[in-house]
N, CA and C atoms as a LAMMPS dump frame, in Angstrom:
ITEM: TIMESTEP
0
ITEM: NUMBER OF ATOMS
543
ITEM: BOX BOUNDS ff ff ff
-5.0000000000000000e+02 5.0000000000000000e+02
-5.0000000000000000e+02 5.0000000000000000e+02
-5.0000000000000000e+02 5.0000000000000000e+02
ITEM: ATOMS id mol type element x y z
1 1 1 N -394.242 402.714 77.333
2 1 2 C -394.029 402.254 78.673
3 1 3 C -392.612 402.592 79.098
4 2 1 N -392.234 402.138 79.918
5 2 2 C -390.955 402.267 80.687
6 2 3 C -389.754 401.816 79.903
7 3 1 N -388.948 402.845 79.753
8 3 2 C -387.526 402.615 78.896
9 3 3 C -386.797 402.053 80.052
10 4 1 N -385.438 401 79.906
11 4 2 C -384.467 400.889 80.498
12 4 3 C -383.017 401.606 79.715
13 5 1 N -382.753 402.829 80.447
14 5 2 C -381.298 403.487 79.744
15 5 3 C -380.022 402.885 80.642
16 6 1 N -379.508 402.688 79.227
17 6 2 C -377.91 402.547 79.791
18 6 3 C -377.266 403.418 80.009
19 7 1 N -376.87 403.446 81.256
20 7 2 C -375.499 404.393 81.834
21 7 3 C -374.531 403.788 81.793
22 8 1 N -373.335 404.648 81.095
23 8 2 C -372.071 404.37 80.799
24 8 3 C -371.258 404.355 82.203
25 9 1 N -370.098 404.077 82.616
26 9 2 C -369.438 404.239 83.856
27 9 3 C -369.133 405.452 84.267
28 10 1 N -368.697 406.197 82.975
29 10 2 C -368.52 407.304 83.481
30 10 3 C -369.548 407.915 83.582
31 11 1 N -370.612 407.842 82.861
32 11 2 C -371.788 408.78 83.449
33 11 3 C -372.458 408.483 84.86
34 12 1 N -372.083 407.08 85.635
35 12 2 C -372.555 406.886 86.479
36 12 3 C -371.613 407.222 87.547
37 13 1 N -370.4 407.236 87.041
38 13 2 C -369.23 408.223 87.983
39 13 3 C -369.124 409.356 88.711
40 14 1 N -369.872 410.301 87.034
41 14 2 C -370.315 411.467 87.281
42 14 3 C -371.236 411.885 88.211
43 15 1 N -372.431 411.081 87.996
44 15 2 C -373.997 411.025 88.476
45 15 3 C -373.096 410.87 89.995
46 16 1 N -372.788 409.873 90.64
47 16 2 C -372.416 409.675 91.92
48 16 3 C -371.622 410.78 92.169
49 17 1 N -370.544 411.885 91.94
50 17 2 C -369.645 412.493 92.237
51 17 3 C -370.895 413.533 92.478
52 18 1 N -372.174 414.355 91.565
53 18 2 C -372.839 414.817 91.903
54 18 3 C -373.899 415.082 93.467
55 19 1 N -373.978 413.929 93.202
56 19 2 C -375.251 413.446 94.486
57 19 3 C -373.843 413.277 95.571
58 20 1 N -372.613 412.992 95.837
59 20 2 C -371.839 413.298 96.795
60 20 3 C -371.901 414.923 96.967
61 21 1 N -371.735 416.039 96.175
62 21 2 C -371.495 416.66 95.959
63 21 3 C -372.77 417.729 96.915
64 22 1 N -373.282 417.278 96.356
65 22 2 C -374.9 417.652 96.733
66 22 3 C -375.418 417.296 98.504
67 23 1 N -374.846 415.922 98.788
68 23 2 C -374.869 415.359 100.356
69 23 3 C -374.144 416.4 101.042
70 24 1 N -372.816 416.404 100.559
71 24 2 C -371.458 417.089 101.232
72 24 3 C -371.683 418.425 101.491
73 25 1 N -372.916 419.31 100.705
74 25 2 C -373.005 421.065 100.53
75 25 3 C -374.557 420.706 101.722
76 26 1 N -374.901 419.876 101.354
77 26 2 C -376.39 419.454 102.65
78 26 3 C -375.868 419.446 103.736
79 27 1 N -374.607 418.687 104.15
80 27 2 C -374.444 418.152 105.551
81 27 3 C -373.206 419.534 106.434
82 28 1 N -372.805 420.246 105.204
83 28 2 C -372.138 421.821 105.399
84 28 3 C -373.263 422.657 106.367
85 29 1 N -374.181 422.981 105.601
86 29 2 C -375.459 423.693 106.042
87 29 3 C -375.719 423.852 106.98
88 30 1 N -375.754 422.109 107.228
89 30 2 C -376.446 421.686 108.555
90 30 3 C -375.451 421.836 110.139
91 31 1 N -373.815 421.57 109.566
92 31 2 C -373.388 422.243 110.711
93 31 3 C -373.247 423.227 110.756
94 32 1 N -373.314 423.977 109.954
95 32 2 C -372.93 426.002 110.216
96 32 3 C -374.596 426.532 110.985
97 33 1 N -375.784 425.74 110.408
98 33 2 C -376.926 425.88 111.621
99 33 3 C -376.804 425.339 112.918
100 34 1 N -376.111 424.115 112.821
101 34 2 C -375.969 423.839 114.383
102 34 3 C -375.066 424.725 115.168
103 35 1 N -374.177 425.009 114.532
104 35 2 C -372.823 425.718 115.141
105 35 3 C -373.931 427.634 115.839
106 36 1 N -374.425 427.999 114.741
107 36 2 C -375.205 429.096 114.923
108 36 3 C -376.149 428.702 115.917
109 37 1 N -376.873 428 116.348
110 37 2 C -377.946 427.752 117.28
111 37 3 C -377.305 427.035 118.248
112 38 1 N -376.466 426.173 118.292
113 38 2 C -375.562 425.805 119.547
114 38 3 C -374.96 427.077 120.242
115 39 1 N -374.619 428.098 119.779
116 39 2 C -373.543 429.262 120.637
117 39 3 C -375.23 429.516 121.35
118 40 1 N -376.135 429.933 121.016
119 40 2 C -377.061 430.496 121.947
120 40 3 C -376.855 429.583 122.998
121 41 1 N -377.1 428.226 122.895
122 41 2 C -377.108 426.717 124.295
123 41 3 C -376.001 427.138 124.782
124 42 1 N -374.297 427.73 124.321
125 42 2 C -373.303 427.697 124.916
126 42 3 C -373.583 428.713 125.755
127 43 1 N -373.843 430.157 124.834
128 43 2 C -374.296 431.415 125.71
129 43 3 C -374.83 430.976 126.819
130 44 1 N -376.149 430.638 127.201
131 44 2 C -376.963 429.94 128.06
132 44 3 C -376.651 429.816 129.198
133 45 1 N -375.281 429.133 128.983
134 45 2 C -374.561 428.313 130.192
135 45 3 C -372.921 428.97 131.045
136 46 1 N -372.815 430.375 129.798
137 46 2 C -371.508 430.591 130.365
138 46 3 C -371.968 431.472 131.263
139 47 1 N -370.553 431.455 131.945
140 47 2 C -370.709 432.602 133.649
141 47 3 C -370.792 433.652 133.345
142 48 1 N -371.49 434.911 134.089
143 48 2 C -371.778 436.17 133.708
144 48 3 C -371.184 436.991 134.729
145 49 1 N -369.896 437.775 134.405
146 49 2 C -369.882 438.672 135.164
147 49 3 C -369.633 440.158 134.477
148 50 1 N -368.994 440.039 134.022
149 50 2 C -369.071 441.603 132.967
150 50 3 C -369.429 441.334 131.688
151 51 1 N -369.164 440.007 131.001
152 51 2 C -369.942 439.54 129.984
153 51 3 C -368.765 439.398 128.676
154 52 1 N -367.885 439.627 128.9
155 52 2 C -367.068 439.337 127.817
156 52 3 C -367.134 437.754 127.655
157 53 1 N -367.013 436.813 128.524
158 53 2 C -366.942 435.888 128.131
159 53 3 C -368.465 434.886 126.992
160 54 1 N -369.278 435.672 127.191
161 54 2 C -370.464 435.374 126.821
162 54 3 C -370.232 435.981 125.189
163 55 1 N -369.504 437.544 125.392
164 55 2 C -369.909 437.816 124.265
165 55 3 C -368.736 437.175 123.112
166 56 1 N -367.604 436.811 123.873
167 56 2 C -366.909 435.625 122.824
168 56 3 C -366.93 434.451 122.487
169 57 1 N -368.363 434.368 122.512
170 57 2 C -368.945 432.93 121.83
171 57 3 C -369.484 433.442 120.673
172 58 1 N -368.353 432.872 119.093
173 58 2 C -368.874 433.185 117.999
174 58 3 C -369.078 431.669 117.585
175 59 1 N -370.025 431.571 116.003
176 59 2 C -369.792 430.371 115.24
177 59 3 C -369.099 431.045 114.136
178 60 1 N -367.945 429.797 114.077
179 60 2 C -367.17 430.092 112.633
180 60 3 C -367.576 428.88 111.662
181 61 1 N -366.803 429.324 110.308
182 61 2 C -367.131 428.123 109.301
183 61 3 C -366.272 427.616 109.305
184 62 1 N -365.722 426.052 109.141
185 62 2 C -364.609 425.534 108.866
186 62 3 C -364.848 424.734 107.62
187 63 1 N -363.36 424.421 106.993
188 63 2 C -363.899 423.726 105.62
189 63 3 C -364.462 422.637 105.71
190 64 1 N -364.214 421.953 106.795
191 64 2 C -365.403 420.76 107.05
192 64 3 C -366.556 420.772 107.827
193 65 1 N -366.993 421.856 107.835
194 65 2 C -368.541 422.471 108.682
195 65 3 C -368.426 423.567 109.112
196 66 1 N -368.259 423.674 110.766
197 66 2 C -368.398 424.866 111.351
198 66 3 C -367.989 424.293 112.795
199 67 1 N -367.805 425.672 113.31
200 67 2 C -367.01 425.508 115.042
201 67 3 C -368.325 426.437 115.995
202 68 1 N -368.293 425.993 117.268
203 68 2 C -368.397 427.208 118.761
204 68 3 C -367.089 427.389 118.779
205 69 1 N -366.86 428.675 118.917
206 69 2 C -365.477 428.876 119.471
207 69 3 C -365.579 430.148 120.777
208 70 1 N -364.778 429.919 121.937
209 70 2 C -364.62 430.73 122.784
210 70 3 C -363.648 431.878 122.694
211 71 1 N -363.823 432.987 122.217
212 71 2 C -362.405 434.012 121.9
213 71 3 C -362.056 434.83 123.222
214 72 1 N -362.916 434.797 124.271
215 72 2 C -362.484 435.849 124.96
216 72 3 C -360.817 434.954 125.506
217 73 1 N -360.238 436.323 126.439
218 73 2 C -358.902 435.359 126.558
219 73 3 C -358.395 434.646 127.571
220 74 1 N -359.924 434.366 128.767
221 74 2 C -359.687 433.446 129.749
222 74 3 C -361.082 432.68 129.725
223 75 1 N -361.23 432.391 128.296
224 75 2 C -362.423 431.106 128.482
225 75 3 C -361.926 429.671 128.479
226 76 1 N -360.759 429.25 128.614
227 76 2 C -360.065 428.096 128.674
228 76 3 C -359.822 427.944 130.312
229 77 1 N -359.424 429.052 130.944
230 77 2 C -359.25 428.752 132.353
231 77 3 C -360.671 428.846 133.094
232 78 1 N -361.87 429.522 132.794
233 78 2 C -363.007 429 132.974
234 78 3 C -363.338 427.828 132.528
235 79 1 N -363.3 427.22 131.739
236 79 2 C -364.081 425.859 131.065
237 79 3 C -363.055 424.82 132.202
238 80 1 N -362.183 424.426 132.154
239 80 2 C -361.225 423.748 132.714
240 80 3 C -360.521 423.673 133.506
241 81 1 N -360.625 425.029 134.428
242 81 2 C -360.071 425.492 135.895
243 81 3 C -358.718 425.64 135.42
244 82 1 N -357.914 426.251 136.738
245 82 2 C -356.376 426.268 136.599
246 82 3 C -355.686 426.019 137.429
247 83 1 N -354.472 425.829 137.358
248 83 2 C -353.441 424.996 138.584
249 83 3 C -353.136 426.765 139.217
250 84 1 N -353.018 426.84 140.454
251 84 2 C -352.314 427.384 140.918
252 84 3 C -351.42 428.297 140.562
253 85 1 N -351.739 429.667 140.408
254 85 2 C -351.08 430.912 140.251
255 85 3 C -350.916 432.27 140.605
256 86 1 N -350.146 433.489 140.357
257 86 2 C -351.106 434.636 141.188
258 86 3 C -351.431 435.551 139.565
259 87 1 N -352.144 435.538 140.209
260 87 2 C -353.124 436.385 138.783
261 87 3 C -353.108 437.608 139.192
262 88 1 N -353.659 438.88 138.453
263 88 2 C -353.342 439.982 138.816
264 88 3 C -354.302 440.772 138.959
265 89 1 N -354.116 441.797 140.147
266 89 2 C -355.784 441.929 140.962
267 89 3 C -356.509 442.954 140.542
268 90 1 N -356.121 443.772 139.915
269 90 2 C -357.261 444.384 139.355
270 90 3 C -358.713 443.777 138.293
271 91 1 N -358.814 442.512 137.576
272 91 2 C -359.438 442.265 137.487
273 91 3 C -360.463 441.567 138.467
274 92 1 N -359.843 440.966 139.528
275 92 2 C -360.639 440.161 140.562
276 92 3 C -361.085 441.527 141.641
277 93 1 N -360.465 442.502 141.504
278 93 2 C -360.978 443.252 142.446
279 93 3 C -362.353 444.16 141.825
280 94 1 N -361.93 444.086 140.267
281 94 2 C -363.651 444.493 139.755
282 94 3 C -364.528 443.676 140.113
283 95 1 N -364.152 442.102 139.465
284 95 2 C -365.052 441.567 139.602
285 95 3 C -365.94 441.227 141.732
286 96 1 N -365.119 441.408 142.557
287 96 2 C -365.5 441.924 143.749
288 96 3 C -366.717 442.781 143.808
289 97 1 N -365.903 444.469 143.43
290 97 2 C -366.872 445.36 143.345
291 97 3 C -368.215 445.238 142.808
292 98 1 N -368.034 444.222 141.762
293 98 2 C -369.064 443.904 141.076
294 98 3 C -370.592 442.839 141.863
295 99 1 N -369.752 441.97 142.388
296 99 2 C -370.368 441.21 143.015
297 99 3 C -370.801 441.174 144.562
298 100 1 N -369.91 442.192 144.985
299 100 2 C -369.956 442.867 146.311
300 100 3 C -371.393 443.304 146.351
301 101 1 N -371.178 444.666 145.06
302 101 2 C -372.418 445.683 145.24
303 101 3 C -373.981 444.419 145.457
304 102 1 N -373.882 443.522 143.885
305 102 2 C -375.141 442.714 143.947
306 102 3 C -375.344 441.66 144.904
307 103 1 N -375.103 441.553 145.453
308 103 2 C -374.857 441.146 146.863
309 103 3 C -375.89 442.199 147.76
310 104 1 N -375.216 443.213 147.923
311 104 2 C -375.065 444.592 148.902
312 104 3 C -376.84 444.536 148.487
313 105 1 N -377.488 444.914 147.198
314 105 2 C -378.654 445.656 146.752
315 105 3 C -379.535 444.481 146.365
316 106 1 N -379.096 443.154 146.613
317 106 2 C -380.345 442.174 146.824
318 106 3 C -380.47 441.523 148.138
319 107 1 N -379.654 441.959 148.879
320 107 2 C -379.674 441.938 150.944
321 107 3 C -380.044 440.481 150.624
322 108 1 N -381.047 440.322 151.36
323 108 2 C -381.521 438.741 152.318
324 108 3 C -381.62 437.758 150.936
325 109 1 N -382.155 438.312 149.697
326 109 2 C -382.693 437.239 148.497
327 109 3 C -380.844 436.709 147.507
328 110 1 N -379.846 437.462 148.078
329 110 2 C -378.428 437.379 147.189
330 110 3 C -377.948 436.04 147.517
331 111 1 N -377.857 435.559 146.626
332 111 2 C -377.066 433.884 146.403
333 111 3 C -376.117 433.942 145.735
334 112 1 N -375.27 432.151 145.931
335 112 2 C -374.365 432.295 145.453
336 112 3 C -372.927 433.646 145.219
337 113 1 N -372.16 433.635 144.364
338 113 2 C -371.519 434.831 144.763
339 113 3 C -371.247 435.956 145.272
340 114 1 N -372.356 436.877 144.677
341 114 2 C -373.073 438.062 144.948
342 114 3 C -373.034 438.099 146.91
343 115 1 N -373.929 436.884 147.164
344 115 2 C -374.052 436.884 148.53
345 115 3 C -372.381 436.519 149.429
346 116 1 N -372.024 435.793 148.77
347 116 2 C -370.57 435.787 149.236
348 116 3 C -369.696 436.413 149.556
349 117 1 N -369.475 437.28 148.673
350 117 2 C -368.49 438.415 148.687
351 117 3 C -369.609 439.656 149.415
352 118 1 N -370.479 439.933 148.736
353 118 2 C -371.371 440.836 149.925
354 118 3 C -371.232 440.894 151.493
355 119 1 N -370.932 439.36 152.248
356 119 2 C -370.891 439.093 153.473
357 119 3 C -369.654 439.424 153.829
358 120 1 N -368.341 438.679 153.077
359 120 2 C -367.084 438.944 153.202
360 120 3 C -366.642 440.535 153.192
361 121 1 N -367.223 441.326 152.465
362 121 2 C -366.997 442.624 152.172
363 121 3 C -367.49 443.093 153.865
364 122 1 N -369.232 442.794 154.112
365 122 2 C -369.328 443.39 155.406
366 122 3 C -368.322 442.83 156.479
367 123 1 N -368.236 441.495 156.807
368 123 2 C -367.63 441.197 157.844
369 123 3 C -365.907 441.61 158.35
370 124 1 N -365.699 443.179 156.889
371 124 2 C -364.276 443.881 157.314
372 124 3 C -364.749 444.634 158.358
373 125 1 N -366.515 445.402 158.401
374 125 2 C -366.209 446.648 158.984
375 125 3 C -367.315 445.959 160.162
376 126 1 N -367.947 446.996 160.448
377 126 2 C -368.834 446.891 161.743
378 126 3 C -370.409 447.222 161.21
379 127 1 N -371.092 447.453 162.145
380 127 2 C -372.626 447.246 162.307
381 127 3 C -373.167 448.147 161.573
382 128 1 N -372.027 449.104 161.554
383 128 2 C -372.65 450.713 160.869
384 128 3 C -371.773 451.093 159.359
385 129 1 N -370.692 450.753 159.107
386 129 2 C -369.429 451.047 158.405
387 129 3 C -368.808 449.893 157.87
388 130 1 N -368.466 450.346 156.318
389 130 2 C -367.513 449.608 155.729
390 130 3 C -366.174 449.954 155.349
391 131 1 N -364.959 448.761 155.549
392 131 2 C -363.16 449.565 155.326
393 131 3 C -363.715 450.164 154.06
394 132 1 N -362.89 451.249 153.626
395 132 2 C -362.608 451.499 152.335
396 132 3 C -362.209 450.491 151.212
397 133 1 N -361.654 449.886 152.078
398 133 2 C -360.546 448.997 151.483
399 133 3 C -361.082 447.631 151.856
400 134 1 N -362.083 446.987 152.078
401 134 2 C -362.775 446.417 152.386
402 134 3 C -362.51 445.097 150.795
403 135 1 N -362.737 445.743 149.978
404 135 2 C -363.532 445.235 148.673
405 135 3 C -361.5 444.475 147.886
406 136 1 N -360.546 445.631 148.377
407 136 2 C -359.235 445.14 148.158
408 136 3 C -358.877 443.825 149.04
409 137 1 N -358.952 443.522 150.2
410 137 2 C -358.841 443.18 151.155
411 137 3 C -359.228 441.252 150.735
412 138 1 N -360.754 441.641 150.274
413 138 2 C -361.508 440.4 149.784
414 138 3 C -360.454 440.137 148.607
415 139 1 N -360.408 440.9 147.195
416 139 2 C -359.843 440.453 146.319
417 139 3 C -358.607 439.743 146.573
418 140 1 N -357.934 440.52 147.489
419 140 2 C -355.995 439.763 147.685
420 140 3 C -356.928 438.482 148.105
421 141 1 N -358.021 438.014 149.112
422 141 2 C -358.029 437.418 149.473
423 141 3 C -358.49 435.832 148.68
424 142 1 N -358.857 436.554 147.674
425 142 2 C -359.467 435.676 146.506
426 142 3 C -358.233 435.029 145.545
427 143 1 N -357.296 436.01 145.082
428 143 2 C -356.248 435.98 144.839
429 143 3 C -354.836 434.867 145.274
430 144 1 N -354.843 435.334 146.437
431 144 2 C -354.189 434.359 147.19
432 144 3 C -354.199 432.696 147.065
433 145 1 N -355.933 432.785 147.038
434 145 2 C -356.42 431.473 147.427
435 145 3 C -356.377 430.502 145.817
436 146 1 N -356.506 431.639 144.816
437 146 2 C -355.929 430.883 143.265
438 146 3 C -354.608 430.791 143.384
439 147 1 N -353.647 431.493 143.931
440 147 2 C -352.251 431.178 143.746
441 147 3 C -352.551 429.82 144.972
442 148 1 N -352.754 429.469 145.809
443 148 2 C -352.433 428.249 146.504
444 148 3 C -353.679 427.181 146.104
445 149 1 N -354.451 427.299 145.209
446 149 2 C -355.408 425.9 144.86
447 149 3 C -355.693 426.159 143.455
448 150 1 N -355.375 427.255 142.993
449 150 2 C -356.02 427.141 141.451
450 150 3 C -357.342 427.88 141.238
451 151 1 N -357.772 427.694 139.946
452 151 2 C -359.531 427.354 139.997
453 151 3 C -360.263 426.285 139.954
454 152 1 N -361.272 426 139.833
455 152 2 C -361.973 425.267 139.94
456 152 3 C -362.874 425.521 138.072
457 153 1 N -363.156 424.137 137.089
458 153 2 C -363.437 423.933 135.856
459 153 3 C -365.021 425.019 136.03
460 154 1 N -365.421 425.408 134.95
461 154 2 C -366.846 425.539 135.115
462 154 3 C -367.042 425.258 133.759
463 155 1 N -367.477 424.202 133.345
464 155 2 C -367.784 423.369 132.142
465 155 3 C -368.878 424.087 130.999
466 156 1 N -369.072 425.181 130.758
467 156 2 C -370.243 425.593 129.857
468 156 3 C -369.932 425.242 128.68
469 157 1 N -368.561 425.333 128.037
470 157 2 C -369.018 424.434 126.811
471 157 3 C -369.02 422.743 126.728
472 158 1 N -368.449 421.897 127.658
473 158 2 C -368.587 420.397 127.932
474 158 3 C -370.056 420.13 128.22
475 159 1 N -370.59 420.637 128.9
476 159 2 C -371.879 420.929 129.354
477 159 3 C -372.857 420.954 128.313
478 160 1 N -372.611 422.121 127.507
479 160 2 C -373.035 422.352 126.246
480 160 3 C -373.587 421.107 125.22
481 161 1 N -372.497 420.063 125.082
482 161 2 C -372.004 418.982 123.92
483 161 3 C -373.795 418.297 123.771
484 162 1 N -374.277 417.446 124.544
485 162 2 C -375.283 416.921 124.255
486 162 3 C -376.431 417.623 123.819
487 163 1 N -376.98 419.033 124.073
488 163 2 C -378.032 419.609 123.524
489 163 3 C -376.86 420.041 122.035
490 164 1 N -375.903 420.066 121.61
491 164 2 C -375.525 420.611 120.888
492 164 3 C -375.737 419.254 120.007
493 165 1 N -375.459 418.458 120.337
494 165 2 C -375.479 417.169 119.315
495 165 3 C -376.735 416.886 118.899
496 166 1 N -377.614 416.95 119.951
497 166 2 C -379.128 417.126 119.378
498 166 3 C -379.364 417.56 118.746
499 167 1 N -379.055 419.142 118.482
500 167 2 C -379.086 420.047 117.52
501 167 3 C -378.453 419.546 115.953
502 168 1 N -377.44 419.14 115.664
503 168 2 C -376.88 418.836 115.312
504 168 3 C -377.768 417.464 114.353
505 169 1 N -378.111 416.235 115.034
506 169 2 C -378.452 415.21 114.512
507 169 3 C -379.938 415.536 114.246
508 170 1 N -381.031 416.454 114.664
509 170 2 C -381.93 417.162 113.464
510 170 3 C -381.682 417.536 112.66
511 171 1 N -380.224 418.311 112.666
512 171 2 C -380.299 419.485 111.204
513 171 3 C -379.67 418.377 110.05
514 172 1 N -379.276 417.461 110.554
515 172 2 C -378.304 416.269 109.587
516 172 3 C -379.484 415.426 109.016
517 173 1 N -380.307 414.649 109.938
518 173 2 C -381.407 414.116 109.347
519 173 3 C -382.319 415.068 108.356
520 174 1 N -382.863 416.063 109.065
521 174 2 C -383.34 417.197 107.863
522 174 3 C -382.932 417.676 106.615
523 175 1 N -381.75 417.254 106.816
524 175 2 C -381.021 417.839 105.791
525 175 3 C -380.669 416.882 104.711
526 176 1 N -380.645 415.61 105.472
527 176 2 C -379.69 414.446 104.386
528 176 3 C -380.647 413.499 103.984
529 177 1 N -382.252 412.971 104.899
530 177 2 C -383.082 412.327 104.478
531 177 3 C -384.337 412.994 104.064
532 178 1 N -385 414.018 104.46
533 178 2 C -385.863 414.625 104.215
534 178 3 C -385.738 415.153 102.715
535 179 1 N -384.86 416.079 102.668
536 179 2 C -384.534 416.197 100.913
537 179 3 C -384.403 415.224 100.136
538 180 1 N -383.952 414.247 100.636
539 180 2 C -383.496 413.113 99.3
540 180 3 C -384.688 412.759 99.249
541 181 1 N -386.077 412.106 100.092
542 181 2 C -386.763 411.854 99.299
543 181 3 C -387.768 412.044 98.012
């Protein structure tokens, strides 16, 4: 029938330092999967205009789990807006051109930006014609308006946090009660 063994302290020291050991490499796992399946939810949500910022959403490992991290080098002034500055216009004047054109080639159905700057771009020239300079014109004008108000936050990774925690408190339960039993 059923033996009762004695465990010494230290073997029960041991035994516990194990099964910590064992929790601690479980509950690792489980954030370097969340961290990996959270950047898709972050992806999801960040702004798209040429796409760098999308494509600097990596997961890293850290020694106590894992991170989302944003690398491109203005995903902080997206997530959190900015005070008031003049920024420098060749990027805002791509991003114009950019948003001008889709604008321009989805006519009546263009929202949001696209349609914005599309209108602003026409309303340089006339019924028939656009300035050349039309698309510069908008950018200073975009420009300007960050040096006297800033930006405005666009939250994709704050946004992010609750489907990420979801994520997160499956892979922990899966990981920390499902195995143990």
């Amino acid at each position: 029938m059923g033996q009762t063994r004695r465990v010494t302290p230290g073997g029960l020291a041991a035994a516990l330092r194990a099964d910590m050991a064992t929790l601690e490499s479980r509950a690792h796992r489980a954030a370097r999967r969340t961290a990996d399946m959270g950047r898709l939810i972050v992806y999801a949500k960040a702004p798209v205009a040429f796409g760098e910022l999308r494509d600097g959403l990596v997961s890293e490992d850290r020694p106590t789990g894992a991170a989302i991290v944003a690398t491109a080098p203005h995903s902080a002034s997206v997530e959190q807006g900015s005070r008031p500055h003049m920024p420098p216009l060749a990027p805002i004047l791509a991003w114009v051109r950019l948003r001008g054109a889709q604008g321009l080639d989805a006519a009546p159905a263009a929202k949001g930006a696209p349609a914005v700057i599309a209108g602003r771009i026409a309303r340089q020239g006339s019924a028939t014609a656009t300035p050349v300079d039309a698309a510069e014109r908008v950018a200073r004008a975009i420009q300007h308006a960050i040096a006297k108000r800033g930006t405005r936050p666009h939250w994709f990774m704050r946004d992010s946090v609750p489907e990420v925690a979801g994520l997160l408190d499956a892979f922990m339960r899966s990981s920390l009660l499902d195995e143990a039993l």
